[in-house]
Every structure is written in C-alpha cells, then in structure tokens.
C-alpha positions, -999 to +999 in steps of 0.1 A: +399+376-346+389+412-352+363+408-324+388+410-298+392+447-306+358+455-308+358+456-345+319+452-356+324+446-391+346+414-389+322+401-358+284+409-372+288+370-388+247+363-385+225+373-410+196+384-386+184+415-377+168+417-346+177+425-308+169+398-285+163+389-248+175+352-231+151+333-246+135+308-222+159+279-209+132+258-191+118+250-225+144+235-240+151+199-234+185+184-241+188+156-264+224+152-275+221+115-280+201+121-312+227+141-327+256+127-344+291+132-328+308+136-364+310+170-383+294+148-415+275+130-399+234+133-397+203+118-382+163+116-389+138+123-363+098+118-363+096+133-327+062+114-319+054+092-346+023+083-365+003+098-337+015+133-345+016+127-385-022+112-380-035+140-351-017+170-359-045+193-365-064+205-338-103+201-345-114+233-333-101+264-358-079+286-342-088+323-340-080+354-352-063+344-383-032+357-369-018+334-342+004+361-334-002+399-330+023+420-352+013+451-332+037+480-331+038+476-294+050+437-301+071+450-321+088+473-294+092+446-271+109+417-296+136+443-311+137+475-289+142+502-313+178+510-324+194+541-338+189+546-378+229+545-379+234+514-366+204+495-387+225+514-416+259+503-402+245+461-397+228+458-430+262+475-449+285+452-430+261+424-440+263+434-476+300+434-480+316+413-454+300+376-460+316+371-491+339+341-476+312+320-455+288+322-484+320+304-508+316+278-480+285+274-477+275+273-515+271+235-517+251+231-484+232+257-495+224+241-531+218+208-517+193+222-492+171+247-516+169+218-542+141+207-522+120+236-534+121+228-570+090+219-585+072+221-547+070+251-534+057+287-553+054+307-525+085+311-500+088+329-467+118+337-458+126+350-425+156+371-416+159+378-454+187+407-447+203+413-479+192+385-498+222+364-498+197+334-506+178+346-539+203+330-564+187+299-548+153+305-559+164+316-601+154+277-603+120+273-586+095+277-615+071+307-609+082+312-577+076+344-552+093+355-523+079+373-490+115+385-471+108+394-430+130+414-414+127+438-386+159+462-397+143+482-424+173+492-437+182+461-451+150+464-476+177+482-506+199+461-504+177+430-506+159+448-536+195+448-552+199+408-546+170+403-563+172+419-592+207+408-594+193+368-590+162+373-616+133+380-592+111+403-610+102+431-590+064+420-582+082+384-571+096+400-540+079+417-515+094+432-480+081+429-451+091+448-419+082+426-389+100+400-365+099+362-367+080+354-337+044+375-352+045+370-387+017+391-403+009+362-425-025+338-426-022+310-416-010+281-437-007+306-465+032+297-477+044+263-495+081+266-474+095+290-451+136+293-452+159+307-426+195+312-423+215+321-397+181+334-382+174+317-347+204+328-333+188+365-331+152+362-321+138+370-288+118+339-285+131+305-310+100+283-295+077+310-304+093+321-341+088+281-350+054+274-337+047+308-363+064+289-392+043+257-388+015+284-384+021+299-417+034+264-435+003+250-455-003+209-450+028+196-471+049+225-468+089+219-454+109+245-434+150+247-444+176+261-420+209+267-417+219+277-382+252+282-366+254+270-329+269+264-296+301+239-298+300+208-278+298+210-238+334+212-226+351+220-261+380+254-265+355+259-292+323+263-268+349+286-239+356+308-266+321+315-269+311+320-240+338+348-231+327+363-264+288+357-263+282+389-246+301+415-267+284+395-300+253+406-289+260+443-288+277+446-323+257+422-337+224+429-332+215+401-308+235+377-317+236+346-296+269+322-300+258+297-274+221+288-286+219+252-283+191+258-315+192+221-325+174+215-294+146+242-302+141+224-332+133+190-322+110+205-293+089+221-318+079+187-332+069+195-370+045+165-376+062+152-406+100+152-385+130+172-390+160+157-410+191+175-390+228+178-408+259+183-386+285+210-403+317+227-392+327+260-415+363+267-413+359+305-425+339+316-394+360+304-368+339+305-332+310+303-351+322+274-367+294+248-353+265+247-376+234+228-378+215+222-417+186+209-426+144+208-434+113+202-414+084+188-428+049+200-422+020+167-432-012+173-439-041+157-413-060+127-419-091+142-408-090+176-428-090+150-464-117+129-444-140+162-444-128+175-476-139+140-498-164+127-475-180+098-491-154+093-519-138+062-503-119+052-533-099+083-530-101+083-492-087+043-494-057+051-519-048+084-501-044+065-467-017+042-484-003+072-501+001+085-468+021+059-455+049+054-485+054+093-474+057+084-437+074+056-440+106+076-451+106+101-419+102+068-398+131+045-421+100+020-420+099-003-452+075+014-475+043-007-485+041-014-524+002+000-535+006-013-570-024-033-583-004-068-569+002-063-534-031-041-527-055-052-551-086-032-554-109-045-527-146-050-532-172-022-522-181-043-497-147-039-476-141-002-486-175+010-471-172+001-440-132+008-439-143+043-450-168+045-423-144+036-396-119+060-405-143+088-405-162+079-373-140+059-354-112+078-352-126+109-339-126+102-298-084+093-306-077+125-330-095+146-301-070+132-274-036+130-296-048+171-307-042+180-271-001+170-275+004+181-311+001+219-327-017+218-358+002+238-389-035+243-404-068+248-394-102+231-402 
C-alpha cells in the first residue's frame, strides 16, 4: 500500500473530517459474543428490552434545547484548527480517490438507505464530506438534507454531489460543526446517516447520545463504519503499526476503533440491527460494520398527548407491540377484530386508567437507566 511511503492520497480512505483525541476506553464494554464470527453473517440486539422501549423518555424536559454547546471554543477543542491547505488537500483526495470502495459498497449502501423511503423527509447526515451518499436520497419523496461537517472546504464539493444526484439547491443545506454538538433541536430530524464517520470523532459515546438527541420518536440512525479486525488477526497487527501515521494524513483517522461496541453501549431504545462486511478494495480497512438504529417513541409522551381517548390509547399499546416484537424476534400478536375483539367500555376504562397512573412510579425508575431521544 501507498501508505507505507507516506503517500496521503491512497491512505485518507475515511470519509470524515475531523481531528480527534483517544476517545475514552473505560466506556466501552466488550461484547464480542453478540457479533457474528462470519463476514455475512449478522445479529439483532434490543440492549434492555421492553423496559427501555417502554421508559425511554425521561419525564423531566431537558434544558437548553441544545444538549450540546456548538460554541467556537467546542469547536477548538473537538478538531484543533488545521491549515486551509490541508482541509483543501483532504476534501480533493476525498473527491477523486473513493471511486473503487464506493463500486463495492453500492449494494450495501442501497440495501441500507431503502429504509428511508417513504419514512423519513428530513435527513441529517453527519460527516457529509463530498456527498458520496446523495444519489441515495433521488428516491425519498420530498426529502431534505442537513450535511455536518467540520472541514469547510468540503462544502463545494458536496454542493456539486447534489446537484449532480437531483437535490435542489434549497434541499441541502451545510452545516460547519462536529458530530458530538450538533446545532440542531432536539428531536427535529426523521433519520440521521453516517458513513465512515465514527472512526474520526473526538468523542463516539458523545456523537451518538447527540443523534438520538436530534432523532424524533420513530426516527432510525444508518451506519456504515469500517473497524478494528479481530483480536489476534495479521489483519488487526497491520493496523496497529499503521494506526498512528493514519491519523496524521487522514485527519484523525482511527483503524483500531472497536465502534461496534460504541454502538451497542449507546442503547437506542428501539435496538440496533448490526451487519458484518469485509471490503476487498480497502485492504487494512477491510473490516466493516453496517447497519440502522431505531429510536421508539415513549408510552407516556402518547399517554399525555391523547389523555382520555382510551380507544386510541388501547389500539396504540398493541400497535406498539407488533413493532417491538420484531427488535425482540418475539411472535407478534394478531390485533385483528378475531383475536382482540373490541372490549367493552367497562374493561377499557379502567385499563386506560392504569396505564396512565400506574405506571408512573416504574417510568420514573427505568428513566434513570435509559437516555430519552425526545423530550416531554
């Protein structure tokens, strides 16, 4: 490889933009028995449970709006400032050099942003470089994009992409900022995408507790990571000898993240669905990780928002499970007229009641474990 003489353009192989410090290893947990050992292979995770589909939102609002401060100053100390030729420099190499991994990763890709279609409208994407992603979005109906980037320089080029993929000018907007304090309200987005993203931030636990910030209640994150190789592997010595020149030439790259783990600690409410992949064309970056996050609305923000309205409050509650029952491979209960009948008032009153009294003292305790992606 090119690397090995120092060449940046055949080594700056991650789409992200920012300069990074060691982000924190005490908060990362290792939990390689829940990922497959195959390159195919895949697995479902609800981190928690029904408790953290049912208590996810905290019952006291968060404040300011901004969970994160996107102060110049935070700024600063994220992505330390870099010279104006070597943002120039990244964002070119970016632009012209990714031609072959985004050949292989077309049909991972496609697979992955067909879960926008027809449900999201409004899309963050973080690390949105040179746009390598908007051909994806030609099929969401209506559909606007907010790019994130810290490397300002990469703002033409992802112009170009657009208007190249059919995103009218007013459908894209950039954004100069890092991923862990997203200038954003919170649960003001339908989906947040990032590729090749977490590998670059300071601070991984902090950039995905601000996506579930930002992701309104049914919203779904989608990543495509690369990784460290497995624990002992040629594939995993490599990178270590060449983690530390990587994240000179490109712009804090990390090639030993273990992100899959960063993932599953940041327990999205509605579980993470994890893909394993290997990419031939990027050789020590190789290992990746694919997949989407889901983000579930509380029980207790629809109790306030119908109140009395128990026939809607009743149906919802089952409509809630069919949807949990696929992040927990539970069977799914059948809420057709023959195996839930309409009960009588007498039986939805108080069952109404309950859920909007009795609940409150266990919502309360389970709030304290879970981070909330809205507010009430």
């Amino acid at each position: 490889m090119a690397i090995l003489h120092l060449s940046l353009i055949s080594t700056i192989t991650c789409s992200q933009r920012r300069r990074t410090t060691k982000a924190s290893q005490d908060s990362v947990k290792t939990q390689k028995t829940l990922i497959a050992t195959n390159s195919g292979s895949s697995f479902r995770l609800c981190p928690c449970g029904r408790r953290h589909f049912i208590g996810a939102v905290p019952l006291l609002p968060l404040s300011p709006s901004y969970a994160a401060s996107s102060s110049t100053e935070d700024f600063k100390s994220l992505r330390p400032p870099k010279p104006d030729w070597y943002d120039e420099l990244f964002a070119w190499s970016m632009d012209t050099s990714m031609e072959s991994y985004e050949k292989e990763i077309l049909s991972y890709k496609m697979k992955l942003f067909d879960n926008l279609v027809g449900k999201a409208e409004k899309v963050l994407e973080i690390g949105v470089g040179t746009g390598p992603n908007f051909k994806y979005y030609s099929a969401i109906p209506n559909v606007s994009v907010l790019g994130v980037d810290p490397n300002a320089k990469m703002e033409s080029y992802a112009r170009k992409s657009a208007a190249q993929a059919g995103l009218k000018p007013e459908d894209f907007s950039f954004i100069r900022a890092v991923a862990e304090a997203i200038p954003l309200e919170n649960a003001s987005v339908d989906a947040v995408v990032g590729t090749l993203v977490l590998c670059s931030v300071a601070d991984v636990t902090r950039t995905l507790n601000e996506v579930k910030r930002v992701l309104r209640p049914g919203g779904v994150y989608l990543f495509i990571e690369h990784v460290a190789g497995e624990d002992g592997s040629f594939l995993r010595l490599v990178q270590n000898v060449l983690d530390p020149l990587q994240q000179v030439v490109a712009d804090g790259c990390h090639l030993t993240r273990c992100t899959g783990d960063y993932i599953l600690e940041a327990r999205f409410n509605g579980g993470a669905d994890i893909n394993k992949a290997s990419l031939s064309s990027l050789a020590y970056l190789s290992s990746h990780l694919t997949g989407l996050c889901h983000c579930f609305p509380s029980i207790l923000l629809v109790l306030r928002d119908q109140g009395t309205n128990k026939d809607l409050l009743v149906k919802n509650v089952f409509v809630w499970h069919k949807d949990l029952t696929d992040c927990l491979q539970m069977p799914s209960l059948d809420v057709s007229e023959t195996f839930h009948p309409q009960g009588t008032d007498w039986y939805k009153e108080p069952f109404a009641w309950f859920l909007s009294t009795g609940m409150r003292s266990y919502e309360s305790e389970v709030s304290l474990l879970c981070l909330g992606c809205i507010t009430l």
